[in-house]
C-alpha positions as CSV (number, residue, x, y, z in Angstrom):
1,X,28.7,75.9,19.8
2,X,27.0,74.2,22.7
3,X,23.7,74.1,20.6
4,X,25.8,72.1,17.8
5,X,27.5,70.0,19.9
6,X,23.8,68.5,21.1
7,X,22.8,68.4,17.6
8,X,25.6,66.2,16.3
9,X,25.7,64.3,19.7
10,X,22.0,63.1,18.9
11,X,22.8,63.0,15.5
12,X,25.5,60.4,16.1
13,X,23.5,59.0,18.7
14,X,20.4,58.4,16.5
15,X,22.5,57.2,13.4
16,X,24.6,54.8,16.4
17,X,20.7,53.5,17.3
18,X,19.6,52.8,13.7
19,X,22.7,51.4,12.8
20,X,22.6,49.0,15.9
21,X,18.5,48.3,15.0
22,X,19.3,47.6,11.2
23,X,21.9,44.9,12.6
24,X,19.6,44.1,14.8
25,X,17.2,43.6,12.0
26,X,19.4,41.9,9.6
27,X,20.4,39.1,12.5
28,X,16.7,38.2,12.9
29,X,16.2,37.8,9.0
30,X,19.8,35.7,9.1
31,X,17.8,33.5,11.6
32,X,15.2,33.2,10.1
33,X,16.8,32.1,6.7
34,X,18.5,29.8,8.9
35,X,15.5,28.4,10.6
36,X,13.1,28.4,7.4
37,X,16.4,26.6,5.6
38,X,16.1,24.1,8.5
39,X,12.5,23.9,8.3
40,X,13.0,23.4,4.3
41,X,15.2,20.7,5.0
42,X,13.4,18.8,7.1
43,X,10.4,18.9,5.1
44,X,12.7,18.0,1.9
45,X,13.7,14.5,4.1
46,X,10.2,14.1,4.9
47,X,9.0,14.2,1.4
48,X,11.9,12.0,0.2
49,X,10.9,8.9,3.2
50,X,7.4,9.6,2.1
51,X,7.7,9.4,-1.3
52,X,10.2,6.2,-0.9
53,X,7.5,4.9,1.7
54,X,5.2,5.4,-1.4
55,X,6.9,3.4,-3.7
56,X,7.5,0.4,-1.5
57,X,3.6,0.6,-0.7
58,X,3.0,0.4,-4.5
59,X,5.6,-2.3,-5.2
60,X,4.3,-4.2,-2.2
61,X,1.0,-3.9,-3.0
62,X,1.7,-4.6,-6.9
63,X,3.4,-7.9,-5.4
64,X,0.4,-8.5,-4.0
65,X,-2.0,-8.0,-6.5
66,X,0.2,-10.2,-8.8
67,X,0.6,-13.0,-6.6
68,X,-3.3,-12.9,-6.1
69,X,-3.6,-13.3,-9.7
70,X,-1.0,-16.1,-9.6
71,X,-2.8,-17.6,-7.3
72,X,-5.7,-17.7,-9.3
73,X,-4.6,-19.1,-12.2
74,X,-3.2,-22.2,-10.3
75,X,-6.4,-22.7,-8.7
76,X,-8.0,-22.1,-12.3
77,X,-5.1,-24.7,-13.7
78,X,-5.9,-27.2,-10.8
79,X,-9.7,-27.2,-11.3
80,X,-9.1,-27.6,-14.8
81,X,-7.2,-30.9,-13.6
82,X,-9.7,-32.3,-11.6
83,X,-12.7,-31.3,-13.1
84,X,-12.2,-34.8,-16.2
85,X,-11.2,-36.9,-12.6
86,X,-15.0,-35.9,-10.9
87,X,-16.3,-36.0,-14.2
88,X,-15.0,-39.8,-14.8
89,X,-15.7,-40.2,-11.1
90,X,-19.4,-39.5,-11.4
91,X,-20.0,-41.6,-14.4
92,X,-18.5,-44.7,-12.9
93,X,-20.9,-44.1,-9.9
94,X,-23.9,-43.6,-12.1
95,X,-22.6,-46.8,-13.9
96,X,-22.3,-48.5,-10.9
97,X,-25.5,-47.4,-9.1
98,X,-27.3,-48.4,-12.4
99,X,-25.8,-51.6,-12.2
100,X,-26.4,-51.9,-8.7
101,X,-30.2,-51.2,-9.1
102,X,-30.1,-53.6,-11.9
103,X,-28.9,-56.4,-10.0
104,X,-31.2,-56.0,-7.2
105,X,-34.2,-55.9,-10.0
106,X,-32.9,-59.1,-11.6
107,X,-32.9,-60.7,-8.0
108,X,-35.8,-60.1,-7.3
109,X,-36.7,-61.1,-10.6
110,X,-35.0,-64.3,-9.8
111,X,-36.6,-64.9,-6.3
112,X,-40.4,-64.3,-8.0
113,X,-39.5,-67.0,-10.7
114,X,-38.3,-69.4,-7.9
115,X,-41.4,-68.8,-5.8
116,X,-43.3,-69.4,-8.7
């Protein structure tokens, strides 16, 4: 009788130890759920400012490249404006250097027929 007490003592002892290490066990996996839920979490928020960070970098830089090209076309409008002003400009000078050499010819044109 003695003999089956000690069996069924470590029996119940050994069944008492492997229920207390599958517990064990099963809070460890529960905290780890919890941490890698955490961990999932966080990444998820991470991804989501990225990916918003993303978009306002391509919106922003879209906004640049756009305004660059706006830019452009006014300074392609305003040369387009002033290029018939320079162009009128630099006739009348070359009118008026032409004229000016002209007159200074005919002076001295005028002067040699005096002295004469």
């Amino acid at each position: 009788m003695k003999i089956m007490k000690t069996k069924t003592t470590t029996i119940i002892a050994i069944f008492a130890l492997g229920t207390i290490g599958l517990t064990n066990i099963n809070a460890i996996a529960d905290k780890k759920k919890a941490v890698n839920s955490e961990v999932n979490t966080e990444k998820a928020e991470l991804m989501a400012i990225e990916s918003w960070m993303t978009e306002t970098s391509i919106v922003y830089s879209a906004e640049a490249f756009s305004n660059r090209d706006v830019a452009y076309e006014i300074e392609i409008f305003e040369t387009e404006q002033i290029l018939p002003e320079e162009n009128i400009l630099t006739e009348k000078a070359v009118v008026y250097s032409a004229r000016a050499f002209s007159d200074i010819e005919f002076e001295k044109e005028i002067e040699e027929y005096v002295a004469e």
